[in-house]
C-alpha positions in Angstrom: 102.6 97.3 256.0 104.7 95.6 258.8 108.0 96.3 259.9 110.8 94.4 259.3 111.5 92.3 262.2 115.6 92.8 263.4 117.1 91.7 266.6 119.5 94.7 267.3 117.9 97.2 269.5 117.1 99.3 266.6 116.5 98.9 263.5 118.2 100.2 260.9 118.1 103.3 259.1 118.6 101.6 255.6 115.7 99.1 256.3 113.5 101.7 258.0 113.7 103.8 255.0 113.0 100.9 252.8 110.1 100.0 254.4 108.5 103.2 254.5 109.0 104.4 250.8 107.8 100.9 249.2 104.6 101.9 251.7 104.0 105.6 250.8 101.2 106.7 248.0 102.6 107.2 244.7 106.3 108.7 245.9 107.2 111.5 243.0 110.5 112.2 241.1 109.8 115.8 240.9 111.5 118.3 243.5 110.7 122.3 244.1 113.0 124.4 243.0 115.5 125.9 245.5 114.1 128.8 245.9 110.7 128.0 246.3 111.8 125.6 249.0 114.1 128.5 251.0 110.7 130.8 250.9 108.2 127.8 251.7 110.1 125.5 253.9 108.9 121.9 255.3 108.3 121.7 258.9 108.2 118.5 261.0 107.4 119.9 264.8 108.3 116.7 266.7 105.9 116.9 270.0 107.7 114.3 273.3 105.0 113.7 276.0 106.2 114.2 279.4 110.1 114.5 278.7 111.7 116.5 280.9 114.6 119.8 280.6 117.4 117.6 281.5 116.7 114.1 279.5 118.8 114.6 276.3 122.1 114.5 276.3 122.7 117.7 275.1 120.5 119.3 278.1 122.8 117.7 280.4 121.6 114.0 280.7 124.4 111.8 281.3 122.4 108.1 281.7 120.1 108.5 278.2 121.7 108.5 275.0 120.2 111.0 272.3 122.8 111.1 269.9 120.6 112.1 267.0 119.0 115.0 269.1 122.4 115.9 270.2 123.3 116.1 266.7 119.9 118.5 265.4 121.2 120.7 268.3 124.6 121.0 267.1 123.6 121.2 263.4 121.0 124.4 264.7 119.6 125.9 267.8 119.4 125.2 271.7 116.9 126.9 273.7 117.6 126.9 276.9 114.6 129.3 278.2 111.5 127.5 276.4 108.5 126.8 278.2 105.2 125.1 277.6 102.4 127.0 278.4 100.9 124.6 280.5 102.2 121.6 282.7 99.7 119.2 281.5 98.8 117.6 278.3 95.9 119.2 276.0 95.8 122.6 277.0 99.5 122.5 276.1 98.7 120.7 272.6 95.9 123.3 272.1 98.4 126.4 272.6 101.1 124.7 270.5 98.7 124.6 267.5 96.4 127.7 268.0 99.1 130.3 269.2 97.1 131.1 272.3 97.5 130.6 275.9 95.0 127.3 276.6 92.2 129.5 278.2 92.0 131.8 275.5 91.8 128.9 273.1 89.3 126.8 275.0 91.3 124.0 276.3 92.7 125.0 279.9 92.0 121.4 281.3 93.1 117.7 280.1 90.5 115.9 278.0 88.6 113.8 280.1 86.0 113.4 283.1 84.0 116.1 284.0 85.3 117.7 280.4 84.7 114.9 278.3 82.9 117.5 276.0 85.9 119.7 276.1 87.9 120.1 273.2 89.6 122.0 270.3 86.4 123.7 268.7 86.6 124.0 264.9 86.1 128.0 265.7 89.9 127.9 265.8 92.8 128.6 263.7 95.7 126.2 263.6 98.9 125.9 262.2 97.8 122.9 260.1 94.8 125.6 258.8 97.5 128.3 257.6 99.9 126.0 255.9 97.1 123.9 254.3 95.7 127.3 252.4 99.3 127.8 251.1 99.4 124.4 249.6 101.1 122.2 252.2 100.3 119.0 252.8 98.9 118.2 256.3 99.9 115.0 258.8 98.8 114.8 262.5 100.5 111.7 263.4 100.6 110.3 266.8 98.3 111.2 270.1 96.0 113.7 269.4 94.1 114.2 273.0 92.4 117.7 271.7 88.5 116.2 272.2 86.6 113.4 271.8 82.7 113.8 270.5 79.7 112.4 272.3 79.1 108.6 271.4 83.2 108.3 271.9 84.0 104.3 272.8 87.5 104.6 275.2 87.8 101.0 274.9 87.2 100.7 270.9 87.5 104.3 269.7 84.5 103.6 267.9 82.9 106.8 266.9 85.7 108.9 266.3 85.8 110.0 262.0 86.9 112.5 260.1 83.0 114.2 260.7 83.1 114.4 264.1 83.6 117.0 266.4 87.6 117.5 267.5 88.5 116.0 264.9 92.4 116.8 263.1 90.6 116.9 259.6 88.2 119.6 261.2 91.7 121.6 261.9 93.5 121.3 258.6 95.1 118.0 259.0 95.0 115.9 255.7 95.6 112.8 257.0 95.2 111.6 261.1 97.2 108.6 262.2 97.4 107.7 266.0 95.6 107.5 268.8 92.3 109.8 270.2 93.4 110.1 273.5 96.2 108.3 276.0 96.5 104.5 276.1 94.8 102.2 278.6 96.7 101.7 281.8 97.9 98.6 280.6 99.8 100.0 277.3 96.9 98.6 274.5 95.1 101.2 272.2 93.1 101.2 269.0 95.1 102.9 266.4 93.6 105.0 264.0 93.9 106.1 260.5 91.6 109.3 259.6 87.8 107.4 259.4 88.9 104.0 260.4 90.3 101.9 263.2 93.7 100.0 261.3 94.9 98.4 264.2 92.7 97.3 267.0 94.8 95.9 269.4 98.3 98.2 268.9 100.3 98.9 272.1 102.5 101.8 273.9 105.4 99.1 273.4 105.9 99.8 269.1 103.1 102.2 268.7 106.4 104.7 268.1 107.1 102.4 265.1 103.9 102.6 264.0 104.0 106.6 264.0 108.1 107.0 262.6 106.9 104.5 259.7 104.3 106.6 258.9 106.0 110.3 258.6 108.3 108.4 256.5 105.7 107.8 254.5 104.4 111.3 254.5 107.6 112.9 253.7 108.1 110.5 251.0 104.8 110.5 249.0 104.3 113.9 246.9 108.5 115.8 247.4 106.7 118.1 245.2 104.9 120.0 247.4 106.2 121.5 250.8 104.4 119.8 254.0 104.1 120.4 257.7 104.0 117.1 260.0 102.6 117.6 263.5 104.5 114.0 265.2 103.0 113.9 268.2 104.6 111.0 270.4 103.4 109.4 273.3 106.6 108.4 274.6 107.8 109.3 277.7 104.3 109.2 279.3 103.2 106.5 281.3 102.9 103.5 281.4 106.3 102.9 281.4 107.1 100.0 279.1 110.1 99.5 276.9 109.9 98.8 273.1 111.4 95.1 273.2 114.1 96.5 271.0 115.3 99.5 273.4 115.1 97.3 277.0 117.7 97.4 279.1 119.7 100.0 276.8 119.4 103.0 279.1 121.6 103.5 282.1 117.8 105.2 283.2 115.9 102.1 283.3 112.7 101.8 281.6 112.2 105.7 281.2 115.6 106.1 279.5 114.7 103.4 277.3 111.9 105.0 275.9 113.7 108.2 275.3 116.3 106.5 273.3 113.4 105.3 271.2 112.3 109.1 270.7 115.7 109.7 270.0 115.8 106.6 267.0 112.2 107.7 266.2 113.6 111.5 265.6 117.2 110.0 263.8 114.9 108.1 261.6 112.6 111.0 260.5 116.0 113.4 260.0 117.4 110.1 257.7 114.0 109.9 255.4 114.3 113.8 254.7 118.2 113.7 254.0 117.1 110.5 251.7 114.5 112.3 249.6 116.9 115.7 249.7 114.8 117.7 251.6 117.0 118.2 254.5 118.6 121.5 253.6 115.2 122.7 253.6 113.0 121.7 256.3 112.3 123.3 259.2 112.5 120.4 262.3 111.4 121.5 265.7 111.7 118.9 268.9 110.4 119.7 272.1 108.0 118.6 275.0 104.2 119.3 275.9 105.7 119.7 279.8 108.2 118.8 282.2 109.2 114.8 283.3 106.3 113.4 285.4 108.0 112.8 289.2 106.7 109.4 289.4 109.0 108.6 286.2 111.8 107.9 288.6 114.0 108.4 285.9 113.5 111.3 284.4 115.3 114.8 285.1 113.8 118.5 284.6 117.5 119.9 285.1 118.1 122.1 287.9 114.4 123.1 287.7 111.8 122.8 290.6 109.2 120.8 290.5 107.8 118.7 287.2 104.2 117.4 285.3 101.4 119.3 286.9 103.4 122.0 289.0 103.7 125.7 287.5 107.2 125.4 289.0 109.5 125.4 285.8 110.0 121.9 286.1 106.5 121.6 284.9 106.8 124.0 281.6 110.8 124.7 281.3 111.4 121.7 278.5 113.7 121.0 275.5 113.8 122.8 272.4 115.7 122.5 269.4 114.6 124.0 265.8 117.4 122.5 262.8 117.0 123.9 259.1 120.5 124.0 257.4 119.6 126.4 255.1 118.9 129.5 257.3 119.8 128.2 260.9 123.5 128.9 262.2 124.7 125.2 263.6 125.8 125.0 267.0 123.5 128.1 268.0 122.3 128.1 271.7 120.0 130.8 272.7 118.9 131.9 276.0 115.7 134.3 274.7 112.3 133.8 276.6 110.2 131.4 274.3 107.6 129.9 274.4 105.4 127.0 272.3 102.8 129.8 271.3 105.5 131.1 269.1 105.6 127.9 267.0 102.0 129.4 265.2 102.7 133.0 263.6 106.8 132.1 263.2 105.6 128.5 260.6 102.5 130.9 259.6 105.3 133.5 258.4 107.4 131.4 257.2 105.1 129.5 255.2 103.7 132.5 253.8 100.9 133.1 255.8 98.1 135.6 256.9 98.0 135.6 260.5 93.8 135.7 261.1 92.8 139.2 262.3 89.8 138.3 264.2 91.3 136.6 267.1 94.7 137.3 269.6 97.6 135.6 269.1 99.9 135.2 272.2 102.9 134.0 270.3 105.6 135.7 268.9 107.2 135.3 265.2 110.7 134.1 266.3 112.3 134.5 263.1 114.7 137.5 263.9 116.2 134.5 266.7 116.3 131.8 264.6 118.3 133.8 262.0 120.8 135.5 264.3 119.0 139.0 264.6 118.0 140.5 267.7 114.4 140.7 269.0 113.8 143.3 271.4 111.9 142.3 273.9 112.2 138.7 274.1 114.5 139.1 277.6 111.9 140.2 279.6 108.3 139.4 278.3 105.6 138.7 281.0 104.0 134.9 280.8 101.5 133.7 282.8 101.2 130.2 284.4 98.0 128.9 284.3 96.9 124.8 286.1 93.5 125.2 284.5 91.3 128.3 285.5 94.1 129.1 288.5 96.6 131.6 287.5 99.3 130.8 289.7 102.4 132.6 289.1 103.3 135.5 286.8 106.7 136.0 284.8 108.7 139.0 283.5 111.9 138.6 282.8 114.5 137.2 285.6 111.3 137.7 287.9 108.7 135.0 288.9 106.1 135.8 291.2 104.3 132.7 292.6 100.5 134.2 293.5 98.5 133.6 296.8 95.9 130.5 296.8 94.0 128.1 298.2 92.8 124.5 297.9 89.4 124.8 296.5 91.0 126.9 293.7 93.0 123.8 292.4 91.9 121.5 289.2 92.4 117.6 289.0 96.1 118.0 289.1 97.8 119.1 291.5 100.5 122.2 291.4 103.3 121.9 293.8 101.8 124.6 296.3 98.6 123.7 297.9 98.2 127.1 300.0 100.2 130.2 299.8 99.3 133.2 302.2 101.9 135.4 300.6 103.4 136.2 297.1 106.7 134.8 296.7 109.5 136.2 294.5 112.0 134.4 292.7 115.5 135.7 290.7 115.5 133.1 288.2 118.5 134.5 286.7 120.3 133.8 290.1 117.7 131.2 291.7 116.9 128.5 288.5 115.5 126.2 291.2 113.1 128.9 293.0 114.2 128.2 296.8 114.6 131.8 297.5 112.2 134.0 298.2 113.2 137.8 297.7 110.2 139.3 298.0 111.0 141.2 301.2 113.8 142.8 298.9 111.6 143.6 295.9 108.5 145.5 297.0 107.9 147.5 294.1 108.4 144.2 291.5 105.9 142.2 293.9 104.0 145.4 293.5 104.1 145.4 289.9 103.4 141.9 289.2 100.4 141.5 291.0 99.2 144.1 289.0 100.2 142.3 285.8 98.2 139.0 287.3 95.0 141.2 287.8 95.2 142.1 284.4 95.8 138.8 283.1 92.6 137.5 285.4 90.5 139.8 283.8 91.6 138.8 280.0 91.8 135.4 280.6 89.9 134.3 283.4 90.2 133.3 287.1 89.1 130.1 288.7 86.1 132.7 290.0 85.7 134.8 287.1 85.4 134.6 283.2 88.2 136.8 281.3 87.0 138.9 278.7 89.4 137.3 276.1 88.3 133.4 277.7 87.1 131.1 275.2 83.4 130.7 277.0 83.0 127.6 278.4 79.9 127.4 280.4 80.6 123.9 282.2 83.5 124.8 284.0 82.3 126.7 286.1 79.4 125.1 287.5 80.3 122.0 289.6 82.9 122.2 292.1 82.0 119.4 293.9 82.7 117.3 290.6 85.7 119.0 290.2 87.1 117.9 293.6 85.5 114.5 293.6 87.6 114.2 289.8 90.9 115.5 291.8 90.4 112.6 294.4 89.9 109.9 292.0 92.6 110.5 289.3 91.3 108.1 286.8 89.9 111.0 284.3 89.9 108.3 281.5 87.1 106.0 283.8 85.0 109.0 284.6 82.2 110.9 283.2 80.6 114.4 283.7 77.5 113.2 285.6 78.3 112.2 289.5 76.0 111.3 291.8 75.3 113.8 294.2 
């Protein structure tokens, strides 16, 4: 089903709405009960690709309009210390669902290239998994970029079904809608729907349409039962090209266009679930896989260093906000150390889940936070910043330790610092930006965190060395000449493992 075509720069919530419940499978008239709802909530984690700290207006932008972002922050709660745990697309998207940091769960590099057969193996447990066996209902919706199996077309998406390997229905999703990877450079992609290919020649322009339309759908077809949507936009990486409806809106040019279409995109998902009266009761998250890319132009990772790529906090430091009106105080800002591998065990909780008992989970259930309580601890936990098999700085507290290294230790992307003879120190309490180094000042902290870097080399691997708690990847480790030739060519999409020697 179609849009309806308007010539405002959005369209309307009214219509939207319209559109999307005369499209969804069998809506019901039945609702939970309230206080199956309060124990079981809904959760819709909205995923931005490549928005930065400082591009909403209520994290400071003044040229993009979010006003309905602005408003989920003021109707909940602002993080204002949330990080990604990578800088980079999939290995951020495999932590988010699995809980663990992207080398544990077998993702530390982006899809593609020389790790086309890299990818989110069905070994482990998502969020999706844990809700389904409570009796949610299961949407991935949007850009999935967690693997693509052998025989994968990049210009057709032939080859990519429900029974291959990577697949969302392979990790608890019910239904897939989107795209297997990034778009093309110039905007088109196949867009998917679980085993088929519904729209062969879609594009980065309305694609977001395609994707709002469709949780709409979701939320309205079975009320019944409690569901967790995974809305996974592609929006604000590039290319940069405006929806026709959204051009020339944004005092930020084409970039701030497209986040004013997240911002719609989000208003519109936040209308369907005050429509069907599930607002009181659903869990909606919004954040970012990583920091604002620099060649963006426009965007803004706040008065953070660095952006995409770097393990500066430009490059993980990104928006948060978590709205449900029935538990979460409004206007709540919080500055606790967070992270995306807390999304897992605190939706697992709440949903009633049993953590699995077989595997570590990095996160943290943040449900004392979300409810007003104190969490002890969550001031001054360590977190490590990996760019692939590189661990690169170290994290406790106010302190951030960026670790010696070299070139040839470096993945396709770069990082911010090429070489670094010495350790240096950061106050980020004092310092957000990291421009000075107090290392000379803080012996025994340098002292301390090295020793928490060794210890995180040998559980989760080094760029030299496999971690004892490293998913085992045996690939990665074998070709550095591919590696670097990948690095100098930056067209991962184009590229395959075998290069000629």
């Amino acid at each position: 089903m179609r849009l309806p075509t308007a010539n405002s720069a959005a369209l309307t919530r009214r219509d939207f709405i319209k559109a999307a419940t005369c499209a969804a499978v069998a809506a019901s008239t039945g609702c939970w009960s309230r206080a199956a709802r309060a124990a079981a909530p809904n959760v819709v984690l909205i995923f931005a690709d490549d928005l930065g700290y400082g591009d909403l207006g209520c994290y400071g932008s003044n040229t993009i309009r979010t006003p309905h972002l602005d408003r989920m922050a003021a109707a909940g709660i602002r993080f204002t210390d949330y990080r990604s745990p990578c800088s980079v697309c999939s290995p951020s998207r495999a932590a988010l669902l699995t809980g663990r940091y992207p080398s544990r769960c077998g993702v530390p590099f982006a899809v593609g290239g020389v790790y086309s057969d890299l990818g989110l193996e069905e070994s482990e447990v998502t969020i999706a998994e844990l809700a389904k066996g409570r009796g949610y209902r299961t949407a991935c919706i949007g850009k999935w970029h967690l693997g693509i199996p052998p025989g994968f077309d990049f210009d057709t998406h032939a080859g990519f079904t429900a029974h291959s390997q990577f697949h969302p229905a392979r990790h608890g999703f019910d239904l897939f809608h989107g795209m297997v990877v990034n778009t093309h450079p110039d905007g088109s992609t196949p867009l998917l729907e679980d085993d088929s290919i519904v729209d062969p020649d879609a594009h980065v322009t309305t694609i977001t349409e395609h994707f709002t339309q469709r949780a709409v759908e979701f939320i309205h077809a079975d009320p019944q039962r409690p569901f967790f949507i995974y809305l996974s936009h592609t929006r604000a990486h590039a290319p940069w090209m405006p929806n026709p409806r959204f051009a020339g809106q944004s005092l930020a040019g084409v970039y701030g266009d497209m986040v004013e279409e997240i911002d719609w995109s989000t208003g519109m998902v936040l209308g369907a679930l005050e429509d069907a009266g599930l607002a009181a009761d659903t869990l909606v998250i919004f954040t970012s896989d990583n920091g604002s890319a620099p060649a963006s132009t426009y965007g803004s990772n706040g008065p953070f260093r660095g952006g995409k790529g770097s393990t500066f906090e430009g490059g993980l430091r990104v928006p948060c906000i978590m709205r449900w009106p029935a538990r979460i105080a409004a206007g709540a800002v919080s500055g606790a150390m967070v992270n995306a591998m807390d999304l897992l065990p605190t939706i697992a909780n709440l949903a009633g889940a049993t953590l699995p008992s077989d595997r570590l989970i990095d996160g943290t259930d943040l449900r004392p936070v979300l409810f007003g309580d104190r969490l002890e601890g969550m001031h001054d936990r360590v977190f490590y910043y990996y760019n692939g098999l590189n661990l690169q700085a170290v994290r406790e507290g106010q302190w951030k330790l960026h670790l010696p290294r070299t070139p040839e230790m470096l993945v396709w992307w770069e990082s911010g610092l090429r070489d670094l003879e010495e350790p240096l120190l950061y106050d980020l309490s004092k310092d957000p930006g990291e421009t000075q180094d107090v290392a000379a000042a803080h012996p025994d902290i340098v002292t301390r965190l090295m020793a928490e870097a060794a210890h995180a080399r040998a559980e989760l691997g080094s760029w030299d060395q496999p971690g004892t708690g490293q998913h085992t990847i045996t690939h990665l480790m074998d070709d550095r000449r591919s590696l670097r030739h990948l690095r100098s060519q930056q067209d991962h999409q184009a590229m395959g493992r075998d290069i000629a020697k």
